[in-house]
Each structure stands twice: as C-alpha cells, then as structure tokens.
Steps between C-alpha positions, in 0.01 A plus 500: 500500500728748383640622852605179594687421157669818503567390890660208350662634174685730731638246713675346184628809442658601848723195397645632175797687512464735243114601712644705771202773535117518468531693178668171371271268610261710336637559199606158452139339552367802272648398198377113562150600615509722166559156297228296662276865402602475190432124448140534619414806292615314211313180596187731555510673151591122312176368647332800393615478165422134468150546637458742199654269252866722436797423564749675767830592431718437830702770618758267670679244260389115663848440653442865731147420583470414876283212452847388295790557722364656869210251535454226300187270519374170515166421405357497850570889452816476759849573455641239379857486696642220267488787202568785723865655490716576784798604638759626295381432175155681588742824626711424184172507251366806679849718478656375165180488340088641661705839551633558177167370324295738689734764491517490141136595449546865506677489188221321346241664639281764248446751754510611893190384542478131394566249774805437321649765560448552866610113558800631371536788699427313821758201398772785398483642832567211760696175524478182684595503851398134607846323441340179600346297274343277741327819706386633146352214497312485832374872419402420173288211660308734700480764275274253273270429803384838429200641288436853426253507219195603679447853595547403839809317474618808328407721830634320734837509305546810465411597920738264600772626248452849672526317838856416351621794381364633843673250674878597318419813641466418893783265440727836452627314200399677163134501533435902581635589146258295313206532729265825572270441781150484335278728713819765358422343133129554536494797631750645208217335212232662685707883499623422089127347423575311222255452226387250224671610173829639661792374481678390873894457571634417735888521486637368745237256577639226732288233577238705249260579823390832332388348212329225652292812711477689255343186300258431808424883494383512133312152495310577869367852308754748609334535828852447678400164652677603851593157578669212426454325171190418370354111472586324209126405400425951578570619026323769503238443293507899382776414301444524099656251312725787362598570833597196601708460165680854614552397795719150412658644151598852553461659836808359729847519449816476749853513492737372814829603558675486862712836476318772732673747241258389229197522725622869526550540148197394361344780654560748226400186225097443624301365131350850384328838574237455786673193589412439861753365711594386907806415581677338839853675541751511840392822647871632469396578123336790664787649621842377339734769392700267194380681167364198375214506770489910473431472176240228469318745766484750282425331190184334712408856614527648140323239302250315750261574725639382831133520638573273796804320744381214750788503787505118631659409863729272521459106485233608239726239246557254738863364489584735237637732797440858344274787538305559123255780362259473224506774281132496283552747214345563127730594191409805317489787714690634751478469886309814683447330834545138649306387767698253732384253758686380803410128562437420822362140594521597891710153524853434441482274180670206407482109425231437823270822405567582117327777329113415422242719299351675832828656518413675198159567460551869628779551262283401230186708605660814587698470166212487271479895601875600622363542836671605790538386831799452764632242302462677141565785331567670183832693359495762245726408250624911457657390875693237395882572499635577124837410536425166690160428467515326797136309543553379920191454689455741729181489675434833600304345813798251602822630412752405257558166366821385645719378159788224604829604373632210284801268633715651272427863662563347799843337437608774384416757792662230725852501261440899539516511870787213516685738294395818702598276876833418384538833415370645870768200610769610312477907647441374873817258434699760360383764816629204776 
C-alpha cells in the first residue's frame, strides 16, 4: 500500500520544477504525510474523548484540518471532488495562508514539548516546493488513500522511509549526509549501551536512525537485538509502565544541522559527566594539522575517555563518497589507552553489497574486552604526539593508514611546481 503510493507520489513530483532531487521529493511528501498524521491522531483522541463523554479541543483550527481543505468528504466517505480545491487557488491557500498558520504555532506554544510547538518547528523549517496546484492536488489524493493508525501501518512507514533516505544516498544526490548505514548504527548502540533512565542525543541525527535503534534496543531488553527492527506486534512486555512513560517523554532528543563543522564541534558539548557518546567523523579528523582540529584532539584526550575508534572502508556511507571513523568515548576522565579496530568486510562495499551486521559482529565481540588481533589493537595514550595529537590508524600489523591530501593541498603543490618549471625554463633559456 504504501510503496506503491509513494511510487506514485513521486512521479507527481519528478514533474515539478522546484523537485529536482530525492531529498525534495522527500521532503516535500514529509510535510503532507505529517498533515494526514496529524489529522488521524486528532480524529483518534476526539473519538476517545467522546466515548468518555469530554470534549476535545482541536489542535488545528476547522479551516487547516485536512478533512477541510486536502480531502474533503461526501457522505459515502469519498473525496468529494466538487468541494475539493485545485490548482492555483489550492497552491495560493497553502503558501499565503496553511504556512503561516502552522508556522505561527511556536509562538503560541507553552513549551518544547507540546505538539504545538514542534508543528511549528517543522513548518518554520521548510517551504512548498510543488508550484502546481493541480499536482498538489493529485498527491494530496493519494496521500489520503493512506492509513497509518495501526501499529503496523506505523512499521511499514517508517522501513520504507529508511528505504528513501537510503535510496538519496545511492542516487549520489544528498542521501549519504543524512543516512548512517544501520548495521554501523547498531553496532554503535550496542558499544554506548544505552539504558532506561538516561538521557540519549543525538546531534546531528539525520534521518534520526540512532534513535530509532537505540529505541528498539531499550524496548527489546537491552540485549542488542543484532538485527533488523523488531515486529510491530514484538512490546516487550518487561517494560513497566514507568518505563514506557521514560521512554516517550524524556529519553530522546536530536538536533540536525548540515555543516560537518558542527558535527565536529559538538564533540567537546556531549549532555554531562559520564555522558557516553559515538560519533561518525571523516577519518581526516584524525590527522588534520589546522588548530581547530589540533585542538579538539586534545581537548577529547584531556577530558574524555577516547576508549575506542572503529576505522570503516570506504563505500561504508554509500554515495556519501568519504572514508569516516567512529570515535566511542566517555566524558570525565582522561584517555590512557584506545583500542582501535580496522574494519574489514573482505568485500569491496558499496550500493550492490552494503555493510550488514556480520560485518561487525567481531568488532563488537572483541570490543567488549579491548582485544587484540591483526585487525585491532590498543595505543597508550602517553604515546600520542603532544604537540599534534595526531590520532591516525596505524595498525601495527598492516601499516599505516594512507591519509588523502585535500584538493586544496593539491592545487597548490601543482601552482608550486608551475612556478618552480618556469623557473628551470627561464635558466636553460637564458644558458642557449
């Protein structure tokens, strides 16, 4: 049901002008699919409060609800075209005036955690791409085909929204940014071992695959379910009430941002003492020489444990098109030894064999005890280089990491050598 209407949502897009990319058509059928959400969570809890003789106070003023201006219906329960707006004056009513109502709600809301505040935050943050009225109107036609109440519904929503955000990244669009593979993201929860009662960030969070895991990981027992995501109908019935409560009110939080700078930055800002933390960086972190980098180093060595660096191969982000560590550390002590591990699938990887959980079972069971073996070992931290604190991976079994020199570094070696030829030129000229 829901792979052939986004199959079909997307094909409405590919004709908009202002959809040039995956990450549009995604973002664009986000924001609808969000609305239709909305509307049946709303619907769901005005039943419910009819059933127990209260009364509901909407969310949504009548005129924004999508039963109102998306999908109106006759009483066969169908859209009813005749009512149904369309072409420019549905763009015009969603531009001049569903933006700025929603947008508005942040203002009004009474906190950062009310819905009304985050439909703000969602509405502040985007605009509407589809310049056509009439193809809003075709999308919005099968958006409302859809149902995502049940459990179920719910599931199979969110795996096929991964398969999107997967797909932006094979399509060497914008995808790699915003998605981590997931065997990478499960293995990281199962290192950090998140618990019930803590509080889990993620930063820089993307498509928000960490906390989704690290949501799977708590409800299936924190047995690090090493696989894909559990069935909807598999709540762990171990769960306390309480628990359950902490885990929907006050255990997840994420921030997104696209600059790789702040992904750097918010190394030195994890949420406290004992804060446990992984983190995917470009492997050149390791090594750059500009004082901003040299100096994060040593303010991670100084004031974390830097207990443990996963080196990935390449085509580990698929699309993305650069080579990344994850650096696993704990604030409140400093670093006496890290223990790295050179990933090695044994396969080149990319979009026909991507990374899978196999790939890092041993990583995960030799880590549990630092272990060594030809593909890790461990680095006193007394070793490391005070003026650079230069982290590379150098596997003492397989030779130095080779770093890339940057474009720039290159350009200007070649402008150094141009300079130094026309110099040779010059002196032979001048001996003829």
């Amino acid at each position: 049901m829901f792979e052939q209407a986004f199959k079909n949502i997307d094909n409405v897009l590919w004709k908009e002008a202002g959809c040039t990319s995956e990450l549009d058509y995604t973002e664009q059928s986000s924001w609808l699919l969000f609305l239709k959400y909305l509307d049946g969570l709303e619907q769901d809890k005005a039943t419910e409060a009819e059933l127990e003789g209260k009364k509901y106070t909407w969310i949504l003023d009548k005129p924004y609800r999508w039963e109102q201006w998306a999908a109106p219906k006759g009483k066969d329960g169908k859209i009813d075209h005749n009512k149904c707006t369309t072409g420019d004056d549905l763009r015009d009513f969603v531009d001049k005036k569903l933006f700025p109502y929603l947008q508005g709600f942040k203002q009004k809301a009474t906190g950062p955690n009310t819905i009304e505040y985050k439909i703000g935050e969602i509405f502040g943050e985007i605009r509407n791409k589809i310049t056509s009225g009439y193809n809003l109107r075709e999308i919005l036609d099968h958006i409302d085909e859809l149902r995502f109440r049940s459990q179920t519904e719910k599931h199979e929503l969110s795996h096929l929204y991964e398969a999107k955000i997967k797909n932006m990244g094979n399509a060497g669009r914008n995808g790699g940014e915003y998605y981590s593979p997931r065997p990478l993201v499960r293995a990281i929860v199962r290192v950090v071992k998140p618990q019930i009662g803590e509080k889990i960030s993620d930063d820089a969070c993307g498509s928000c695959g960490f906390l989704c895991e690290s949501f799977d990981y708590l409800r299936s027992g924190n047995n690090g379910n090493n696989g894909s995501h559990k069935s909807p109908d598999s709540h762990s019935s171990h769960l306390t009430t309480k628990d359950q409560h902490t885990l929907q009110t006050s255990t997840f939080y994420g921030r997104e941002k696209k600059s790789l700078a702040y992904v750097i930055g918010i190394m030195n800002m994890i949420l406290k003492v004992g804060g446990r933390a992984g983190v995917i960086i470009r492997n050149t972190f390791l090594s750059n020489t500009d004082n901003a980098s040299v100096s994060l180093r040593k303010l991670l060595l100084e004031s974390c444990n830097l207990h443990t660096v996963l080196d990935c191969p390449g085509g580990t982000f698929q699309g993305a098109g650069v080579k990344t560590v994850v650096l696993f550390f704990e604030k409140g002590s400093p670093t006496r030894s890290t223990w790295y591990y050179q990933l090695d699938p044994g396969r080149n990887l990319g979009k026909t064999n991507p990374l899978n959980d196999d790939d890092l079972a041993e990583f995960i069971e030799l880590q549990a005890t630092f272990a060594a073996s030809p593909q890790s070992w461990s680095v006193d931290a007394a070793t490391i280089d005070q003026t650079t604190f230069d982290l590379s991976v150098k596997n003492p079994d397989g030779g130095e990491e080779v770093i890339h020199r940057s474009p720039e570094d290159i350009m200007d070696e070649i402008a150094a050598l141009d300079a130094e030829s026309a110099e040779v030129l010059l002196t032979i000229r001048g001996l003829l």
